[in-house]
C-alpha positions in Angstrom: 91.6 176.7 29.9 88.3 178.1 27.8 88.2 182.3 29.1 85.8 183.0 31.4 83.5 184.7 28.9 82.8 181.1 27.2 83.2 179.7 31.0 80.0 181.8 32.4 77.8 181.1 29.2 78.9 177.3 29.6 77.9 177.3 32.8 75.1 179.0 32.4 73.7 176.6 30.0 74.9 173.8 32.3 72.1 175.1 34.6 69.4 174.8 32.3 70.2 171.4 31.0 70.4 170.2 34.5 66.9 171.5 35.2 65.7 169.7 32.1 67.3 166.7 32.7 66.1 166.9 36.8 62.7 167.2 35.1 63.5 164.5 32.5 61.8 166.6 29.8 65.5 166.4 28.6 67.5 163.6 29.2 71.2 163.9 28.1 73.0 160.7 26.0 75.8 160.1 28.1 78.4 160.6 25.2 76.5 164.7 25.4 76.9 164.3 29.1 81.0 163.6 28.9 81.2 166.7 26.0 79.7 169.0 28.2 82.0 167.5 31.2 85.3 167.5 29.4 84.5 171.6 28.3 83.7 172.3 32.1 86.8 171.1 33.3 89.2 173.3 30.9 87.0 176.2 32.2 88.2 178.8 34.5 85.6 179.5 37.0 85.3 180.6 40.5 83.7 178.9 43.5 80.4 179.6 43.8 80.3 179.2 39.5 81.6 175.3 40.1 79.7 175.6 43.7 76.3 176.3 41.6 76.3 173.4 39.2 78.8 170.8 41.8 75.2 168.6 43.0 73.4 168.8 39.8 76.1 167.6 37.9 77.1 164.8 40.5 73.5 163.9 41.0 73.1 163.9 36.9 77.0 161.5 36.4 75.9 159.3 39.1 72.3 158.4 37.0 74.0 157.9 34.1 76.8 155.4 36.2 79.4 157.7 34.6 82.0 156.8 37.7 85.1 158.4 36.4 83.5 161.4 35.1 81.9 161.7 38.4 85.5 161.7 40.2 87.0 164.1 37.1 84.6 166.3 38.5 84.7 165.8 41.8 88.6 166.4 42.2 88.1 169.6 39.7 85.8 171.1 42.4 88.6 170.4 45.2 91.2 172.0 43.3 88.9 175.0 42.7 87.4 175.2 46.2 91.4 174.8 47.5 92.6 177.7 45.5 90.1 180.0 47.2 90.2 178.8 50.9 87.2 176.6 51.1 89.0 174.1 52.5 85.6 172.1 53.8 84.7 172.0 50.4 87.5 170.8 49.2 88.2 167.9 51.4 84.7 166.8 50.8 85.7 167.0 46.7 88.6 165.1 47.0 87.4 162.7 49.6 84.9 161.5 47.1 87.2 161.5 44.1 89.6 160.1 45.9 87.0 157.2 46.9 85.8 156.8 43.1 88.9 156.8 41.7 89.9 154.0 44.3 86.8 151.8 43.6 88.0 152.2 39.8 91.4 150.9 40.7 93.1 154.3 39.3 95.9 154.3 41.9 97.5 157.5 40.3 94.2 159.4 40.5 93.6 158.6 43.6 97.0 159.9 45.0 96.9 163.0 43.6 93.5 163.5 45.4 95.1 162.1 48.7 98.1 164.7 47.8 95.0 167.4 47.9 94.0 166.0 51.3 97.3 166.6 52.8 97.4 170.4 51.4 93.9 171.3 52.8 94.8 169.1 55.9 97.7 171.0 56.4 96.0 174.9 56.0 93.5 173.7 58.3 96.1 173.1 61.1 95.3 169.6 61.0 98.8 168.6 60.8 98.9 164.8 61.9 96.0 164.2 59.0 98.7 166.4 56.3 101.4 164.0 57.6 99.5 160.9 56.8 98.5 162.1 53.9 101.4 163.2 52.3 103.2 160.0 52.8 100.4 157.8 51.4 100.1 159.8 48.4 104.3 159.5 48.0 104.3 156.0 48.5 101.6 155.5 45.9 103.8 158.2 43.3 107.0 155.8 44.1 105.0 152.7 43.6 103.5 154.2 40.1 107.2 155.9 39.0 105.4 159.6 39.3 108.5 161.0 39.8 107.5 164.7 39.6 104.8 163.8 42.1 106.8 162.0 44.3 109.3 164.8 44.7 106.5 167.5 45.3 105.0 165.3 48.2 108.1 165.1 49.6 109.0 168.4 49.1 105.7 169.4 51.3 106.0 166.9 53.6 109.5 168.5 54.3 107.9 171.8 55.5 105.6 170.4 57.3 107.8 168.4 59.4 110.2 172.0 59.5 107.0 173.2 61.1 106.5 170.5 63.7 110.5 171.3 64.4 111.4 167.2 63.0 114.8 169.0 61.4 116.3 165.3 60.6 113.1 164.1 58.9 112.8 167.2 57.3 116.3 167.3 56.1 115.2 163.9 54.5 112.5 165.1 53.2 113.9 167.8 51.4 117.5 166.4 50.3 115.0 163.3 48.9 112.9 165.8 46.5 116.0 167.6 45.8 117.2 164.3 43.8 114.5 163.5 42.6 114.3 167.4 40.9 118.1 167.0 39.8 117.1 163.9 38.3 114.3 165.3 36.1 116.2 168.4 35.4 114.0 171.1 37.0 116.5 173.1 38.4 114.2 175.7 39.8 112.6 173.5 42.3 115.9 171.9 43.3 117.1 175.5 44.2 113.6 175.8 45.5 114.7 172.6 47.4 118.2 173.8 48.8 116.7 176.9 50.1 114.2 174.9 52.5 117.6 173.1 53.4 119.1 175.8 54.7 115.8 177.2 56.9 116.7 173.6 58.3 120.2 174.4 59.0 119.3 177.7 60.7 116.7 176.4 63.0 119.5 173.7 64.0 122.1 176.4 64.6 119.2 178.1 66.6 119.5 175.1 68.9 123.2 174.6 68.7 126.3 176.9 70.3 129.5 178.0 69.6 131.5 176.6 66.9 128.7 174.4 65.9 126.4 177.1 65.7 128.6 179.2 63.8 129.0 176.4 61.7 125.5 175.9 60.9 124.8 179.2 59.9 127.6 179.4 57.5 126.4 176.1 55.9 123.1 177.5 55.9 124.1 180.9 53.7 126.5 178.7 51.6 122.6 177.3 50.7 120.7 180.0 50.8 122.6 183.0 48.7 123.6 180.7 45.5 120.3 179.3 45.6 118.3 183.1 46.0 120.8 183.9 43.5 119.7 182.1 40.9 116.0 182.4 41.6 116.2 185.6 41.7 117.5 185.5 38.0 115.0 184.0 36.0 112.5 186.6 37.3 114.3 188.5 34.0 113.1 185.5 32.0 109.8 186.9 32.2 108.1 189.4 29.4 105.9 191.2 32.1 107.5 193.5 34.4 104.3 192.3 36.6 105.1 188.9 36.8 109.1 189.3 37.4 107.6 191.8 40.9 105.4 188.9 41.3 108.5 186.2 41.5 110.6 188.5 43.0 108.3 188.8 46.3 108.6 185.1 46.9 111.6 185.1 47.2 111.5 188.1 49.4 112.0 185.5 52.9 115.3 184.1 51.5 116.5 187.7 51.2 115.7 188.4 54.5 117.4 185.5 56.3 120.5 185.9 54.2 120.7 189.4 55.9 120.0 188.1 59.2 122.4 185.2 59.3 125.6 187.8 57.5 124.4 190.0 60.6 123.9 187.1 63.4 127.7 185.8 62.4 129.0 190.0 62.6 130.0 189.9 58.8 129.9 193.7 57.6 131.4 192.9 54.3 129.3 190.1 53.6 126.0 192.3 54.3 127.3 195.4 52.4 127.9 193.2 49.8 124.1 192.0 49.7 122.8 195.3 50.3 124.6 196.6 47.1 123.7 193.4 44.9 120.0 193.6 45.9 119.6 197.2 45.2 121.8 196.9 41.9 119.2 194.0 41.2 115.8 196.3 41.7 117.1 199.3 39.5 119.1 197.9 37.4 118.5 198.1 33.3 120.4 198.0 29.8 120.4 199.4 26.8 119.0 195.8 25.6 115.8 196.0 27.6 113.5 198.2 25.3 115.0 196.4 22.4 114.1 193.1 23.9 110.8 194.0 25.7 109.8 195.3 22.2 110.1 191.7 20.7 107.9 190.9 23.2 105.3 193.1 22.3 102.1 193.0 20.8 102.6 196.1 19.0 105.8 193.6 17.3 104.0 190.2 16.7 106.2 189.3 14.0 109.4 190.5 15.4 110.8 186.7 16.8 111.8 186.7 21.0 114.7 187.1 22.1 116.8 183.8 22.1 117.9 183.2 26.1 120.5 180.7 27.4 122.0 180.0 30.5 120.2 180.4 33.4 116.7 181.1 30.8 116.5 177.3 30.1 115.4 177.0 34.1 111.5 178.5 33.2 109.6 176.8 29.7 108.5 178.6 27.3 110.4 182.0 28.6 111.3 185.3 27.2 114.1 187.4 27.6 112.8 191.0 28.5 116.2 191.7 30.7 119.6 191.2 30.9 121.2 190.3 33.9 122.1 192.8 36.1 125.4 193.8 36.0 128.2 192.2 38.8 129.7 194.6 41.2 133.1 195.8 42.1 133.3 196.6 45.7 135.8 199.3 46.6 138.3 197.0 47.6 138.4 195.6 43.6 136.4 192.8 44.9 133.5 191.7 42.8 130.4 191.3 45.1 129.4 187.7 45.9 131.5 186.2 43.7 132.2 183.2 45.6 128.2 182.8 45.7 128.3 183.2 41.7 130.6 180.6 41.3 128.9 178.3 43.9 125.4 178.6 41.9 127.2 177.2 38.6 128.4 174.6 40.6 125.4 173.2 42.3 122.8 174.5 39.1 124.9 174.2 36.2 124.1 177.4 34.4 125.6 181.0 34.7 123.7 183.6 36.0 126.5 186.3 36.2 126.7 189.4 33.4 129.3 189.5 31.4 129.3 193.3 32.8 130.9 194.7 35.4 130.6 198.2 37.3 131.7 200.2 40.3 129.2 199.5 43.4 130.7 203.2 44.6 
């Protein structure tokens, strides 16, 4: 995207040539018109930027029967309004996208606009509409081979229906995005994938007893702490020590029903165990770290970044400003979570553990 230096003067001349042309003292070729388009929708810009040029423009693409520029537009202005809560706005965007790109036959378009629906559907409590939508926008990415696509519908659609308390469907859901992740390789969102699985098996547990519930919650945390595991690695992937506290509150949930299940099943040794991994993993740094963040640096622009492997092929483009924190040895010569460690090469396929190892005590 342009910065938002060159955004605000583009926009700003957007507003005079829309006068011009509304006054037709200045009446745009539609090849100018499509320039001027394909520059606005590389810019960043905020609502009420988009919101003060969205009618203008429309008006000015619909005189000029530029249909698919009009719907380019159009589903630009939804994603915008969407990422700042102006959720009326942004079903009314991607409503008439959606509509233009169907009129055009664009199938794929469409979708990803009926895809929009379902989010904005879905933060405005209107769950039934999310539901529908979300299924008619999968059915299209199946239909068109939009595999990525298809996953992430799915993969919504899962927690909406973990919402509406639909385990099984959710379940569905979920393990159906998961293969579809494997498939492609993104190993991020399948772990992303296996730790809505196991919010499914703890809300079954919740409805289950005895042995079955027991049962449920273990399957659950034999999800959940591989999975947070190996999330929580790639945060180190990340140059900025902003972005790896960023990453590392969103996973923040996970780590919170890992401690409650260890707890609900009276596991002491399993919770000590996460207590002591999850602090090691806040404070933790090597002798590596300045070297490495220093390749990072601007003040070091020709000094190449540090090569990663293992679990660093899970993020593009990613540089390694950390090592992995160092394993554990628990007072007992036990090595903290071990059977978790092993478990996430297993189901990922890449190693997160150091090669280090320390006393916990």
């Amino acid at each position: 995207m342009i910065n938002e230096r060159a955004a605000r003067l583009l926009l700003a001349a957007l507003r005079q040539i829309l006068a011009l042309a509304q006054q037709h003292t200045m009446p745009l070729r539609p090849d100018q018109t499509a320039q001027i388009l394909s520059q606005l929708l590389g810019a960043a810009m905020s609502f009420d930027e988009a919101a003060s040029v969205d009618a203008g423009l429309r008006d000015l693409l619909a005189s000029e029967g530029m249909d698919h520029e009009l719907a380019r537009w159009s589903q630009r202005f939804g994603e915008i309004s969407w990422a700042e809560g102006r959720y009326e706005a942004a079903h009314d965007a991607y409503t008439r996208a959606r509509g233009v790109y169907a009129s055009l036959g664009l199938r794929a378009d469409a979708g990803l606009c009926e895809h929009g629906l379902g989010l904005v559907h879905a933060a405005r409590g209107r769950l039934d509409s999310a539901e529908r939508a979300y299924r008619a926008a999968q059915e299209t990415f199946v239909d068109l081979g939009m595999h990525r696509m298809e996953a992430t519908s799915a993969r919504n659609l899962g927690g909406l229906l973990l919402d509406l308390g639909r385990l099984p469907e959710a379940e569905s859901s979920f393990g159906s995005a998961r293969r579809v992740y494997a498939d492609l390789g993104l190993v991020e969102y399948v772990v992303r994938c296996d730790i809505s699985l196991s919010y499914v098996r703890r809300k079954k547990a919740a409805k289950a007893a005895g042995s079955n519930r027991i049962a449920l919650i273990e399957e659950a945390l034999d999800l959940l702490i591989p999975a947070i595991l190996t999330l929580d690695s790639m945060r180190f992937e990340f140059s900025s020590s902003q972005t790896r506290g960023a990453w590392n509150a969103g996973i923040a949930e996970g780590s919170r029903a890992a401690f409650e299940m260890a707890t609900e099943l009276n596991r002491p040794r399993l919770v000590a165990e996460l207590i002591e991994v999850w602090l090691n993993v806040g404070v933790h740094s090597t002798e590596n770290a300045e070297t490495a963040s220093q390749a990072t640096s601007p003040a070091h622009p020709t000094t190449p970044a540090t090569p990663i492997a293992g679990a660093a092929r899970l993020v593009t483009s990613a540089m390694l400003p950390l090592e992995a924190p160092p394993r554990l040895r628990m007072p007992d010569g036990s090595v903290a979570l071990e059977r978790y460690f092993d478990q996430a090469a297993v189901s990922y396929g890449v190693e997160i553990r150091s090669n280090v190892v320390i006393d916990a005590w």
